[in-house]
N, CA, C and O atoms as a printed pandas DataFrame, in Angstrom:
     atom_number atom_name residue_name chain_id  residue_number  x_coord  y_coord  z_coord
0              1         N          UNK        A               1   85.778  108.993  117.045
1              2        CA          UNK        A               1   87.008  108.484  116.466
2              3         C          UNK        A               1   86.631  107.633  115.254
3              4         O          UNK        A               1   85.788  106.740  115.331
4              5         N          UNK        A               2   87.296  107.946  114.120
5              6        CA          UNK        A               2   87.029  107.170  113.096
6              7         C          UNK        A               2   87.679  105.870  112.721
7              8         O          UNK        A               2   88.762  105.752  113.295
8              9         N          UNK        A               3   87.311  104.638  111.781
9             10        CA          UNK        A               3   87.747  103.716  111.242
10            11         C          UNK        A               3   89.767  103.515  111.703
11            12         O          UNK        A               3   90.539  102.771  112.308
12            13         N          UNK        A               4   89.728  104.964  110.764
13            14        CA          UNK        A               4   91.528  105.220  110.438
14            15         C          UNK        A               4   92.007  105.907  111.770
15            16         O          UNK        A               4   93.171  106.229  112.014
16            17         N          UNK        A               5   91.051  106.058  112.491
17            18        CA          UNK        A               5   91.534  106.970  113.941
18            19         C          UNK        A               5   92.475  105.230  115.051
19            20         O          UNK        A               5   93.491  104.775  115.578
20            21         N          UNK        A               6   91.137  105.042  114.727
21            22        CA          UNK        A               6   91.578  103.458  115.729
22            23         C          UNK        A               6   92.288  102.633  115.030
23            24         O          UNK        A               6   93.002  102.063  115.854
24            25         N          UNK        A               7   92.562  102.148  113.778
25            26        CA          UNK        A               7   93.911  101.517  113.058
26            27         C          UNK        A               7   95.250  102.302  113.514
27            28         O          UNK        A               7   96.176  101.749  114.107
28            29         N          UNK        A               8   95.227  103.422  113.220
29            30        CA          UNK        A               8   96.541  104.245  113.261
30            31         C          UNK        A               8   96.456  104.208  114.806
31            32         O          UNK        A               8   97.663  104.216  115.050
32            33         N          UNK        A               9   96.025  104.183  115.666
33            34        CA          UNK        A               9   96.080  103.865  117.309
34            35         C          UNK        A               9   96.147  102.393  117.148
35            36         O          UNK        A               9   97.177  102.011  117.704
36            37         N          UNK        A              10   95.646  101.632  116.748
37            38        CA          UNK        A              10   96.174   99.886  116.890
38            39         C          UNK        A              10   97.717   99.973  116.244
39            40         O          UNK        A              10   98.746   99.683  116.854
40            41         N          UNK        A              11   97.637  100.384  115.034
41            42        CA          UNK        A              11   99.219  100.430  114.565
42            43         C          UNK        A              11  100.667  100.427  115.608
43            44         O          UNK        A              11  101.655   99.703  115.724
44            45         N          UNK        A              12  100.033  101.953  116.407
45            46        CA          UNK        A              12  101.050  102.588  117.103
46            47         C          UNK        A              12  100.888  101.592  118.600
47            48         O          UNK        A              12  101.939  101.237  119.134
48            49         N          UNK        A              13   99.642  101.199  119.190
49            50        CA          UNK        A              13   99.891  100.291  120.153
50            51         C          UNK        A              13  100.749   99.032  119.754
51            52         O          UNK        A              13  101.558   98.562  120.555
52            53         N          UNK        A              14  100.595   98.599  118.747
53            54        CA          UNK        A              14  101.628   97.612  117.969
54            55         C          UNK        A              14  103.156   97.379  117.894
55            56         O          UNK        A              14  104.031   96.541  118.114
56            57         N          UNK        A              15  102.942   98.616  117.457
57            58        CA          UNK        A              15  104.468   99.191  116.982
58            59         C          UNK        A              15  105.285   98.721  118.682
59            60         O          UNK        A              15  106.063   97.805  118.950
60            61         N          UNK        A              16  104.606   99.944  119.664
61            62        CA          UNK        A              16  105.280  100.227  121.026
62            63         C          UNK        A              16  105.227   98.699  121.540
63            64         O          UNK        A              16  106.304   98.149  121.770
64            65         N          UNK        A              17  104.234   98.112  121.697
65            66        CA          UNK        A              17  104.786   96.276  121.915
66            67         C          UNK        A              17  105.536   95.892  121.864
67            68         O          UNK        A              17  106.338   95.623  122.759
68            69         N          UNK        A              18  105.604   95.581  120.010
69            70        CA          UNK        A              18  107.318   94.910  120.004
70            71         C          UNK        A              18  108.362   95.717  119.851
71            72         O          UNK        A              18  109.336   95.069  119.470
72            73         N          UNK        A              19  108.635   97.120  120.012
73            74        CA          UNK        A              19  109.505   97.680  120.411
74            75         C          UNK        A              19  110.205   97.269  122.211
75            76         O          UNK        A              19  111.349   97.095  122.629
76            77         N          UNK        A              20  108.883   97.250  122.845
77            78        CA          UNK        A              20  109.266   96.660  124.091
78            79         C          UNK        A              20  109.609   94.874  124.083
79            80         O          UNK        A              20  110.092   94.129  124.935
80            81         N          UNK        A              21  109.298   94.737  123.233
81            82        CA          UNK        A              21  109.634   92.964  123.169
82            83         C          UNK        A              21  108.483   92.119  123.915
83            84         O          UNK        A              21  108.685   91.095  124.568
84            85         N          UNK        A              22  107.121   92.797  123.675
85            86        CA          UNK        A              22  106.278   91.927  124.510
86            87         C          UNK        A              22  105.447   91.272  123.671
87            88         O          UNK        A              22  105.070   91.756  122.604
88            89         N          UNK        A              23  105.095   90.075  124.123
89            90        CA          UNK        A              23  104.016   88.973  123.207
90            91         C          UNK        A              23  102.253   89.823  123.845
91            92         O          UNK        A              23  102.191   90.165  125.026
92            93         N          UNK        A              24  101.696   89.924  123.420
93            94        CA          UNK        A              24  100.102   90.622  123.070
94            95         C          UNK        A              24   99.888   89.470  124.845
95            96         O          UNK        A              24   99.526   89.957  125.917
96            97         N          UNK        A              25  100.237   87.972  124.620
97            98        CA          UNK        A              25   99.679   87.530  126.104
98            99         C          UNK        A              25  100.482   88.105  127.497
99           100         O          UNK        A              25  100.093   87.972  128.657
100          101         N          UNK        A              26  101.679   88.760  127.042
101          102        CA          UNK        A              26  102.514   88.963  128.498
102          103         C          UNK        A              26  101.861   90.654  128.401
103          104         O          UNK        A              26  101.403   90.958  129.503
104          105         N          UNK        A              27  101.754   91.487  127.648
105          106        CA          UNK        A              27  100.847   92.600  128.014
106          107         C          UNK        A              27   99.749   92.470  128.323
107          108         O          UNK        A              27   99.493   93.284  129.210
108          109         N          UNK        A              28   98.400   91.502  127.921
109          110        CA          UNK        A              28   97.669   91.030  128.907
110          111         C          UNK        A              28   97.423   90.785  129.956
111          112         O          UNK        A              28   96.488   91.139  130.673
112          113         N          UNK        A              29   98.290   90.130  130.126
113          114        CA          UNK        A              29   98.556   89.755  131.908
114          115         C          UNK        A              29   99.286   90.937  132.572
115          116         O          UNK        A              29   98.892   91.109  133.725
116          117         N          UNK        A              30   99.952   91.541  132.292
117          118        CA          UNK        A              30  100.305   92.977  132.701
118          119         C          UNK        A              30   99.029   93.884  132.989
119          120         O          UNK        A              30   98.735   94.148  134.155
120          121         N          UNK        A              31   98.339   94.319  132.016
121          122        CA          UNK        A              31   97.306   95.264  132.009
122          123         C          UNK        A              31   96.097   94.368  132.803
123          124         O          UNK        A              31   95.806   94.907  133.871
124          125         N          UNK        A              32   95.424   93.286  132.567
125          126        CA          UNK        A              32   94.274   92.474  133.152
126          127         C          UNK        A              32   93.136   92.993  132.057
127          128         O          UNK        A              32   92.000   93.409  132.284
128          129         N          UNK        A              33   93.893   92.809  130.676
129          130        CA          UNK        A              33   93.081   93.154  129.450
130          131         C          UNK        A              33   93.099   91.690  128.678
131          132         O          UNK        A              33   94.154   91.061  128.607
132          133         N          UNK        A              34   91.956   91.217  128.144
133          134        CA          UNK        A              34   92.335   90.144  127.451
134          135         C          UNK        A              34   93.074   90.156  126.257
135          136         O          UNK        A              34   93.047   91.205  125.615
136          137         N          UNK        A              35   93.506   89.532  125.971
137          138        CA          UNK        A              35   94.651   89.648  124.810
138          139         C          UNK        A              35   93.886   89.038  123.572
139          140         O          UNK        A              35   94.333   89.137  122.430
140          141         N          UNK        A              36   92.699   88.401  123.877
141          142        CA          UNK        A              36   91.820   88.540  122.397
142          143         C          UNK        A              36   91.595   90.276  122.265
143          144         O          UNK        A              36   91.849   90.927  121.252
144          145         N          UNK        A              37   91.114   90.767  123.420
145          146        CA          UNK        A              37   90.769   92.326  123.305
146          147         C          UNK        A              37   91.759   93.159  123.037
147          148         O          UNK        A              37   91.502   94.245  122.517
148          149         N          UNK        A              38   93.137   92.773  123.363
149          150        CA          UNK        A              38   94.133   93.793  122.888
150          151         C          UNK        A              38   94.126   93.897  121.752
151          152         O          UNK        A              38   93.939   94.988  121.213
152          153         N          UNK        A              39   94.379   92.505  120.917
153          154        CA          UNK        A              39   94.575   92.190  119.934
154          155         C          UNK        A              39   93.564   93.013  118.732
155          156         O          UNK        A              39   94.045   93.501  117.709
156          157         N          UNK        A              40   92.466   93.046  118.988
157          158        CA          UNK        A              40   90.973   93.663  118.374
158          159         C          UNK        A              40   91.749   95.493  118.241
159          160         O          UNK        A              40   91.842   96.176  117.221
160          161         N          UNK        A              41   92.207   95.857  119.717
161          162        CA          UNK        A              41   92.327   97.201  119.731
162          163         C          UNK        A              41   93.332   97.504  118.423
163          164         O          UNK        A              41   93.187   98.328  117.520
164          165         N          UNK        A              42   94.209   96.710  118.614
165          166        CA          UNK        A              42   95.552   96.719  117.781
166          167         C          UNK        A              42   95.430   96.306  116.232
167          168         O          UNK        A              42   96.472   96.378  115.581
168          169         N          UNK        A              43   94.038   95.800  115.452
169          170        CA          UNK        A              43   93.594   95.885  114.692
170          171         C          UNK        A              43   92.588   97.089  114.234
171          172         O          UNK        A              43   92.114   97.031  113.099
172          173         N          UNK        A              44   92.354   97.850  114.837
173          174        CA          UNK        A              44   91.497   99.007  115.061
174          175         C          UNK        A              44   89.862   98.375  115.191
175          176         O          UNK        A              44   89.116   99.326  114.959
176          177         N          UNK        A              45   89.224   97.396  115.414
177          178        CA          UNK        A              45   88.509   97.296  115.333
178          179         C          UNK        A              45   87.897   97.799  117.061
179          180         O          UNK        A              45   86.767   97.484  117.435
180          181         N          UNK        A              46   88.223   98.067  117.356
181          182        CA          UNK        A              46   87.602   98.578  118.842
182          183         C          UNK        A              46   87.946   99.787  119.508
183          184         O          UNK        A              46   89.166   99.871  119.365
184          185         N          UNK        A              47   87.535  100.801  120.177
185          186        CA          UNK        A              47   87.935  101.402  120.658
186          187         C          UNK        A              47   88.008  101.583  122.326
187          188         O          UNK        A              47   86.981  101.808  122.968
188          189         N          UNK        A              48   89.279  101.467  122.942
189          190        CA          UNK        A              48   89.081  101.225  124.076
190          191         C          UNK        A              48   89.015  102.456  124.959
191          192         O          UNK        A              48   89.389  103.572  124.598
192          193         N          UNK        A              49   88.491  102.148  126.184
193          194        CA          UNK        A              49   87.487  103.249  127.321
194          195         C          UNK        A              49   89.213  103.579  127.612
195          196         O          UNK        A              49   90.233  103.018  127.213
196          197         N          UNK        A              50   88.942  104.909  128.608
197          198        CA          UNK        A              50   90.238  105.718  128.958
198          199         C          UNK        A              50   91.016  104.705  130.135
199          200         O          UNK        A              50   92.237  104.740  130.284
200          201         N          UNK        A              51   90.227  103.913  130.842
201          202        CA          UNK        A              51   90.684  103.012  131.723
202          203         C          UNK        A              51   91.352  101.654  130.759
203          204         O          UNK        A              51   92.552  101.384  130.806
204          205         N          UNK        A              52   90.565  101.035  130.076
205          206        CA          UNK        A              52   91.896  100.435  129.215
206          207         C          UNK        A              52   93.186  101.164  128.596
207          208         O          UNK        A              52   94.347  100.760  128.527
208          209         N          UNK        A              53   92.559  102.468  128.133
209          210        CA          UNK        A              53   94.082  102.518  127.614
210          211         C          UNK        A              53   95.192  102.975  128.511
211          212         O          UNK        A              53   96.369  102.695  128.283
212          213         N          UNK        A              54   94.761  103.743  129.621
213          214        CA          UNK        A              54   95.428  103.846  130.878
214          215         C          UNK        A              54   96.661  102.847  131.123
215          216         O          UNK        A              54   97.848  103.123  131.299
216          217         N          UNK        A              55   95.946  101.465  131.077
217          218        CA          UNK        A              55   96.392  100.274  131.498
218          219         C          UNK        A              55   97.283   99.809  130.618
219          220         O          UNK        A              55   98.205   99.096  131.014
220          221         N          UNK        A              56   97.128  100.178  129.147
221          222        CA          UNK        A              56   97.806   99.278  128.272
222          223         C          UNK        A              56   98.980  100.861  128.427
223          224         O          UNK        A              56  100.056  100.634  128.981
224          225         N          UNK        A              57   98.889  101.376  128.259
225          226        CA          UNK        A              57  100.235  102.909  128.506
226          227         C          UNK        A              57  100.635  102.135  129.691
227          228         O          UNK        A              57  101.773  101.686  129.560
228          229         N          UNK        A              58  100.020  101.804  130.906
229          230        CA          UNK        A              58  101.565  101.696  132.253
230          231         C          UNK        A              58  101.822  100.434  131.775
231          232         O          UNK        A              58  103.004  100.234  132.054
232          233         N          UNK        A              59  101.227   99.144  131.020
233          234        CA          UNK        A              59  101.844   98.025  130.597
234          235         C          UNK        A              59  102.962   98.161  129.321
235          236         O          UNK        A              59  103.556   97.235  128.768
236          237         N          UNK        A              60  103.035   99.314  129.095
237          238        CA          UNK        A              60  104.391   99.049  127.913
238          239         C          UNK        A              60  104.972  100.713  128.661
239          240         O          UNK        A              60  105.220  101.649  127.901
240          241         N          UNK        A              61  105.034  100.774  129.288
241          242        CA          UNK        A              61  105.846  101.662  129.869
242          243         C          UNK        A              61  105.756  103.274  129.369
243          244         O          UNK        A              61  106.747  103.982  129.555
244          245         N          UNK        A              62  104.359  103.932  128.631
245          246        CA          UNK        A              62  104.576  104.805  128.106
246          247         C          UNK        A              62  103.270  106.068  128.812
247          248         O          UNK        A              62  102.110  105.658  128.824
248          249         N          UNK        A              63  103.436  106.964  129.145
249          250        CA          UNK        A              63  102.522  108.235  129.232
250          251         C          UNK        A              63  101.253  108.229  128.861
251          252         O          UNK        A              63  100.970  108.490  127.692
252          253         N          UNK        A              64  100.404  107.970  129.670
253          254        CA          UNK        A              64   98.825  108.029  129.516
254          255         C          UNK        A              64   98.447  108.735  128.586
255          256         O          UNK        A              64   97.607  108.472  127.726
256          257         N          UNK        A              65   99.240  109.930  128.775
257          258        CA          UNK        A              65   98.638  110.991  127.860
258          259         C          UNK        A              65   98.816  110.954  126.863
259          260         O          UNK        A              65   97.930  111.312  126.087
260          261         N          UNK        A              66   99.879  110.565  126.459
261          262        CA          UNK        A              66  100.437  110.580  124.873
262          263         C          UNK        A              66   99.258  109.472  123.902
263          264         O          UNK        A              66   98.881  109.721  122.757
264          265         N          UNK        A              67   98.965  108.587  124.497
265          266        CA          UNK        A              67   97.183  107.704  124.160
266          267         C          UNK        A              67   96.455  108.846  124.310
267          268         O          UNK        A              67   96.269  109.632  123.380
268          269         N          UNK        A              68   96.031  108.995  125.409
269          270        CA          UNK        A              68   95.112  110.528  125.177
270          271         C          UNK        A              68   94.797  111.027  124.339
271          272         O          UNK        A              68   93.770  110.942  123.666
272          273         N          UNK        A              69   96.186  111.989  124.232
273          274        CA          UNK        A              69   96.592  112.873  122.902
274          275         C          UNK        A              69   95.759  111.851  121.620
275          276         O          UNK        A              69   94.551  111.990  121.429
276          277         N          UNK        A              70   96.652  110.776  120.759
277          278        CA          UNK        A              70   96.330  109.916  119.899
278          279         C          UNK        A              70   94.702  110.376  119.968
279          280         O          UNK        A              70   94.184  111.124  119.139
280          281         N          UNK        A              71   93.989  109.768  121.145
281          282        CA          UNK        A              71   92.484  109.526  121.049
282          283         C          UNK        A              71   91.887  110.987  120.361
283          284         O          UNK        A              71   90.999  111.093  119.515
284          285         N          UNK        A              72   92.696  112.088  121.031
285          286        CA          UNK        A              72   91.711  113.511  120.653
286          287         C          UNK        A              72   91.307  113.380  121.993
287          288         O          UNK        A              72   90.178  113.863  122.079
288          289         N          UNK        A              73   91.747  112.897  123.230
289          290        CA          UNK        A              73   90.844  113.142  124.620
290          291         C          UNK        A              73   91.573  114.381  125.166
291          292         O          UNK        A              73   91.117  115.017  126.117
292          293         N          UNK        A              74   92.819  114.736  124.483
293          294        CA          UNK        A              74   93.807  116.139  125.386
294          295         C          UNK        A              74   94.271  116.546  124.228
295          296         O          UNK        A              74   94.741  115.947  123.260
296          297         N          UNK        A              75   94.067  117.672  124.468
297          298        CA          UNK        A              75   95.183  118.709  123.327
298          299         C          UNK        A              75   96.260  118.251  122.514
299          300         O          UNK        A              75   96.738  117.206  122.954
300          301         N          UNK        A              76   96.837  118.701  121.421
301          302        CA          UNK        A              76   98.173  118.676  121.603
302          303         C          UNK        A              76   99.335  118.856  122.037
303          304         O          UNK        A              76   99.809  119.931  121.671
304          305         N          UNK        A              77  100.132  118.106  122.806
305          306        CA          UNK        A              77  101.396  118.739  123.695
306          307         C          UNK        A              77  101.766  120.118  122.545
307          308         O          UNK        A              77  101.918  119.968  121.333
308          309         N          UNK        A              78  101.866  121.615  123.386
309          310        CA          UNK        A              78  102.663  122.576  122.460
310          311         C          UNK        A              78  104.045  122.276  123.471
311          312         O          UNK        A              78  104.089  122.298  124.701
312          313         N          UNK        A              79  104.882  122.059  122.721
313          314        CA          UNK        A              79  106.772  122.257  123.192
314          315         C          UNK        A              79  106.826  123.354  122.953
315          316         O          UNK        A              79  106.715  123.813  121.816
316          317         N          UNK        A              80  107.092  124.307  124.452
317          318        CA          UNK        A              80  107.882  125.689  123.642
318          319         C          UNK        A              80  109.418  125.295  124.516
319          320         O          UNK        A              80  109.747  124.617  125.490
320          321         N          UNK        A              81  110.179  126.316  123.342
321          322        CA          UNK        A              81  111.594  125.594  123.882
322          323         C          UNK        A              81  112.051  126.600  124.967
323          324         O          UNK        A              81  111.841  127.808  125.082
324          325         N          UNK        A              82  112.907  125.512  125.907
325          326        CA          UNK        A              82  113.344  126.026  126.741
326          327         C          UNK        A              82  113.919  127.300  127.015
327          328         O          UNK        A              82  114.821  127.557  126.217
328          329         N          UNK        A              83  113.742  128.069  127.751
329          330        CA          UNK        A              83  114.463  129.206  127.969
330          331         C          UNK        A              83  116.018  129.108  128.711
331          332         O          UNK        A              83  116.862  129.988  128.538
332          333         N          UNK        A              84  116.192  128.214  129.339
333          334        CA          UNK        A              84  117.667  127.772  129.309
334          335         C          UNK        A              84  118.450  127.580  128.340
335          336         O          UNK        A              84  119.480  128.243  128.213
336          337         N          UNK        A              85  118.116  126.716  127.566
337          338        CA          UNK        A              85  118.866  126.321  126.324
338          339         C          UNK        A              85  119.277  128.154  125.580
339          340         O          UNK        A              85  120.350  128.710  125.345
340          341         N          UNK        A              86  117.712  128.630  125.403
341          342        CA          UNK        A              86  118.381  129.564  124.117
342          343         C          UNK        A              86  118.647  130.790  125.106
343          344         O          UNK        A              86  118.942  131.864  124.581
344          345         N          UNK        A              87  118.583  130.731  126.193
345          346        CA          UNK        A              87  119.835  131.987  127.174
346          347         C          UNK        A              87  120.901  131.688  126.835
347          348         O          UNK        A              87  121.683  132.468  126.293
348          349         N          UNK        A              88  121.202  130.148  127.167
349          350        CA          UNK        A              88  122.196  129.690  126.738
350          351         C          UNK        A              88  123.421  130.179  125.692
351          352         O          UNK        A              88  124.545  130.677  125.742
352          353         N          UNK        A              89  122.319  129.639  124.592
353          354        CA          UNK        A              89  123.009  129.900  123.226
354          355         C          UNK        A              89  123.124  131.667  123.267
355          356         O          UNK        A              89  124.198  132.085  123.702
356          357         N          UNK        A              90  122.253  132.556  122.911
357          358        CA          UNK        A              90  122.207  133.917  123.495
358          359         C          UNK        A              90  123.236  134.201  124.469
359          360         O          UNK        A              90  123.678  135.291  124.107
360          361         N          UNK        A              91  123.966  133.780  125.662
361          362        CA          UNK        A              91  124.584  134.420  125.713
362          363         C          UNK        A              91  126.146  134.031  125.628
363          364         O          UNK        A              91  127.037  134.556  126.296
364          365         N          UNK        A              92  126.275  133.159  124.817
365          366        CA          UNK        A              92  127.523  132.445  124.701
366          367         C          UNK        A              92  128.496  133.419  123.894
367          368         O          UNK        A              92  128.317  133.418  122.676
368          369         N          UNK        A              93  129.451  134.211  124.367
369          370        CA          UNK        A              93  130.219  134.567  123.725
370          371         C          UNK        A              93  131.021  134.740  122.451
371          372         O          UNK        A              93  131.404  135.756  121.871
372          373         N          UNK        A              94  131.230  132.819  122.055
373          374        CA          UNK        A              94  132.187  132.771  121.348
374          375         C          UNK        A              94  131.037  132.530  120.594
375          376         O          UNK        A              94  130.713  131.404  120.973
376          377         N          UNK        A              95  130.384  132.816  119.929
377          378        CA          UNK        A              95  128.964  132.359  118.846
378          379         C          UNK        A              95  128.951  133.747  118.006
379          380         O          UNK        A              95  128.939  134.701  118.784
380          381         N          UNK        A              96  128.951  134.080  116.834
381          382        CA          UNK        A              96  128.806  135.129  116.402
382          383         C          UNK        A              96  126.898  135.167  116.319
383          384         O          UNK        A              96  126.218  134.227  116.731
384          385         N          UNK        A              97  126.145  136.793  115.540
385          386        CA          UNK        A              97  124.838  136.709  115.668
386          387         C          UNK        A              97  124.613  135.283  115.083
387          388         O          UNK        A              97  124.367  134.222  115.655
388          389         N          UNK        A              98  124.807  135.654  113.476
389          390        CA          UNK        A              98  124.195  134.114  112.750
390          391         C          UNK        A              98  124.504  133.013  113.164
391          392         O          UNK        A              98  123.611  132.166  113.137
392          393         N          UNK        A              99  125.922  132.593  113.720
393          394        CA          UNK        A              99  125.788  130.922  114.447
394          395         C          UNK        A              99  124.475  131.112  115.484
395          396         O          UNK        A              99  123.579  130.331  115.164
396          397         N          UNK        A             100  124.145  131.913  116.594
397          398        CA          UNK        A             100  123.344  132.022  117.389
398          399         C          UNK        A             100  121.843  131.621  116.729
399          400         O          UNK        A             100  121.092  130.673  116.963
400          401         N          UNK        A             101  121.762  132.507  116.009
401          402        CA          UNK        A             101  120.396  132.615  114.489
402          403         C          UNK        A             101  120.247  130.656  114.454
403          404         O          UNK        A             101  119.485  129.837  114.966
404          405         N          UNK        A             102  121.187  130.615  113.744
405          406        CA          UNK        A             102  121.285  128.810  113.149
406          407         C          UNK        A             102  121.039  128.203  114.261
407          408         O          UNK        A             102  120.031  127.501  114.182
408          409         N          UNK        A             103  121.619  128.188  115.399
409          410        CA          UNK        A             103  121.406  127.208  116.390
410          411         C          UNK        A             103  120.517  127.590  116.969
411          412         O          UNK        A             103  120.206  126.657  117.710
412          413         N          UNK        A             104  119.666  128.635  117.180
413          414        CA          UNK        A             104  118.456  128.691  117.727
414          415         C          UNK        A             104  116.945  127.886  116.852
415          416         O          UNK        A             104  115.969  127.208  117.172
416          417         N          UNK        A             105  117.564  128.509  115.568
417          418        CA          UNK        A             105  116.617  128.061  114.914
418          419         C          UNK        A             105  116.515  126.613  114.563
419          420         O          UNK        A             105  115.461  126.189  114.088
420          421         N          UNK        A             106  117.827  125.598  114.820
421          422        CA          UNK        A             106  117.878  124.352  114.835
422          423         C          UNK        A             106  116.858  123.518  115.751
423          424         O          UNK        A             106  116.087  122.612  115.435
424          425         N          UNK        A             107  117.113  124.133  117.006
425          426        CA          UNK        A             107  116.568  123.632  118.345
426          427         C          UNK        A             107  115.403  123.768  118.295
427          428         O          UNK        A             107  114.722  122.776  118.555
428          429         N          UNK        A             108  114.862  124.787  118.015
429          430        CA          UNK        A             108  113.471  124.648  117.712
430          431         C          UNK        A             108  112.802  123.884  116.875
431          432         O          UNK        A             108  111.694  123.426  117.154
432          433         N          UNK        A             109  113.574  123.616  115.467
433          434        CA          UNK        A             109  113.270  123.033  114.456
434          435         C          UNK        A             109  113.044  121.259  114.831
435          436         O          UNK        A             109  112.450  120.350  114.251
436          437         N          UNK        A             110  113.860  121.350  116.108
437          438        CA          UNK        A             110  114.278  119.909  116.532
438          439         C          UNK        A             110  112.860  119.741  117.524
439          440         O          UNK        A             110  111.852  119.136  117.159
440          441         N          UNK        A             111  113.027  120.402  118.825
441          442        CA          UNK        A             111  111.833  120.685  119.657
442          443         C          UNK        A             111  110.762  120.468  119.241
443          444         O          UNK        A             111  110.187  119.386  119.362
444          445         N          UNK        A             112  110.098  121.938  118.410
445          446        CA          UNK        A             112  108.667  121.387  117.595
446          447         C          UNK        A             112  108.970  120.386  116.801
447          448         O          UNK        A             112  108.229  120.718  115.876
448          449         N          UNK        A             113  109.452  119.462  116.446
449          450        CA          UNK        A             113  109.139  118.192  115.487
450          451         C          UNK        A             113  108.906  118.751  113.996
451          452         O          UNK        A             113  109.101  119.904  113.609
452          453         N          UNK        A             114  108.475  117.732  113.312
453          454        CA          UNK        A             114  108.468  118.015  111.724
454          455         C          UNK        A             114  107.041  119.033  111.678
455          456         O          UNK        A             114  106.649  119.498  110.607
């Protein structure tokens, strides 16, 4: 992991903090990470083992994996879209082809992300 690998992972541990409204010492004491050490992560200067970041994901409430992911330790999630949804749309009656076309191709557009 590089320099800009672990900033842009301190960034985003950052970000999700005070999105949750937590002070760096009340996620500390949550995780049993020191909050000089969070703090380091969240500057990128450190990179933390899969068991810290484990800890700091169930202390702000978010998916191990999605840190994971970030690290390069798991794939990228592929979203393929639901097959409900576009049966759905497919077999909705009142939809002509091209509304069907557009709204399929929306959902996906939405699904996979930018």
């Amino acid at each position: 992991m590089t320099g800009q690998d672990r900033q842009a992972l301190g960034r985003y541990l950052r970000a999700q903090r005070e999105l949750a409204q937590l002070s760096l010492r009340t996620l500390a004491s949550a995780t049993n990470v020191s909050d000089s050490y969070l703090s380091q992560v969240e500057r990128g200067l450190f990179q933390p083992s899969p068991a810290v970041l484990r800890a700091i994901a169930d202390g702000l409430g978010i998916a191990p994996t999605t840190l994971f992911r970030r690290m390069g330790w798991m794939p990228p999630e592929t979203a393929e879209p639901s097959l409900g949804v576009l049966d759905a749309i497919e077999s909705d009656e009142q939809l002509n082809r091209a509304q069907k076309a557009a709204l399929i191709s929306t959902y996906k557009a939405m699904v996979d992300g930018p």
